[in-house]
C-alpha positions in Angstrom: 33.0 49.2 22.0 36.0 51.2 20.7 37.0 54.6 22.3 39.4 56.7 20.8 41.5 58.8 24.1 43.7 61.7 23.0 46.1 63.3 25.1 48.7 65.9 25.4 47.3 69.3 24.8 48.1 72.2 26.2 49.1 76.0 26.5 52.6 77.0 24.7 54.0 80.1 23.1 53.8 81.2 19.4 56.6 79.3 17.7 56.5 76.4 20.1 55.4 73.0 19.9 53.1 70.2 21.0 52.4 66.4 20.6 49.6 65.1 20.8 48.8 61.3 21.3 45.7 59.2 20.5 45.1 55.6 21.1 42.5 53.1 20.7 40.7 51.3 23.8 38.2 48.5 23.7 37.5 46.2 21.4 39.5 44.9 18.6 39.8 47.5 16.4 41.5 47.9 12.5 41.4 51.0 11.4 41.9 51.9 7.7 42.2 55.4 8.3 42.8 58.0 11.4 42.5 61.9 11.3 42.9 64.6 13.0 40.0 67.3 13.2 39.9 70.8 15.0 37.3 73.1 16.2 38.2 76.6 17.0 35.5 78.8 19.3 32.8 80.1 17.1 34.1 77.5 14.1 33.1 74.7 12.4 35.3 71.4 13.1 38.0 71.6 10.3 40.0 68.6 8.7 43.9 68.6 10.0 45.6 65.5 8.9 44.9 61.9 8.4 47.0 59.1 7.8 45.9 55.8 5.7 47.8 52.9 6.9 47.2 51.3 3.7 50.0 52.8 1.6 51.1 54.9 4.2 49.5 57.8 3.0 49.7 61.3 4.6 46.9 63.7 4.0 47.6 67.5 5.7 45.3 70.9 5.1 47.1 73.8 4.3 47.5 75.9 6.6 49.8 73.2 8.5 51.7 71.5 5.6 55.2 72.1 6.7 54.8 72.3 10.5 52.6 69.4 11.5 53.2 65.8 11.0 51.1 62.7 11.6 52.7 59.5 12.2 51.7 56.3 14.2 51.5 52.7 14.6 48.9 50.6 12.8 49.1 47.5 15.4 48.9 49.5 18.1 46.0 51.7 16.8 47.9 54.5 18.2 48.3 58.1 16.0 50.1 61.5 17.1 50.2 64.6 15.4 53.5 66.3 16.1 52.6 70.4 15.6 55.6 72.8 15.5 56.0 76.2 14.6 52.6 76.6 16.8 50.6 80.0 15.9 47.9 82.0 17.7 45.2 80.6 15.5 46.1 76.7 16.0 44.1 77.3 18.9 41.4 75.0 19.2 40.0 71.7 20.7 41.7 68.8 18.5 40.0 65.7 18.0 41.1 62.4 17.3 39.1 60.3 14.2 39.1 56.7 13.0 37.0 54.6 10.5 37.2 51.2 9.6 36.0 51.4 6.2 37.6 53.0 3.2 36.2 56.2 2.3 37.8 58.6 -0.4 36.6 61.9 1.2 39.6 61.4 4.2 38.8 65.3 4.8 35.1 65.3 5.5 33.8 64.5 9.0 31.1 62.1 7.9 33.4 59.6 6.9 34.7 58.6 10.4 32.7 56.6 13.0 34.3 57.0 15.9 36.0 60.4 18.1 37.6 61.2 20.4 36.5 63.4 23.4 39.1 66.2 22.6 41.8 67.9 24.0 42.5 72.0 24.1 45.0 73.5 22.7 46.5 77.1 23.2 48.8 79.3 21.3 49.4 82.3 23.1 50.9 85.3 21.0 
């Protein structure tokens, strides 16, 4: 069985900045791709970023091209998303994501099987 644990949310200031970690326990487990998702209070869980090993391919929403960056180590089955330039509405619970399969639709939820359990963050203004 393969857990995905995330760490290193937390409370920080408007313009500040976070890491957060996420590494793969259990089994043996190659993943083709690993995301990040959010969910904000009242929200729907919302694509962040994702990273295919494959190619080395970087996929970011948005509203944090320029400020966040996923990076991470395929053999170790470990991702981070480093988040600067933190604003008020980054505030959410992130979620850590992993599939072992190749699936073209890196931004929809469906195509991961396996999450973490979550870890708050919050911007304060």
């Amino acid at each position: 069985q393969v857990q995905l644990v995330e760490s290193g949310g937390g409370l920080v200031q408007a313009g500040g900045s976070l890491r957060l970690s996420c590494a793969a326990l259990g089994r043996t487990f190659r993943s083709y791709t690993m995301a990040w998702f959010r969910q904000a209070p009242g929200k729907e869980r919302e694509f962040v970023a994702a990273i295919r090993w494959s190619g080395s391919n970087l996929y970011y929403v948005d509203s944090v091209k320029g400020r966040f960056t996923i990076f991470g180590e395929s053999a170790k089955n470990t991702v981070y998303l480093q988040m600067n330039s933190l604003k008020p509405e980054d505030t959410a619970v992130y979620y850590c994501a992993g599939t072992t399969y190749y699936r073209a639709t890196y931004y929809s939820r469906a195509s991961y099987d396996y999450w973490g359990q979550g870890t708050q963050v919050t911007v304060s203004s």
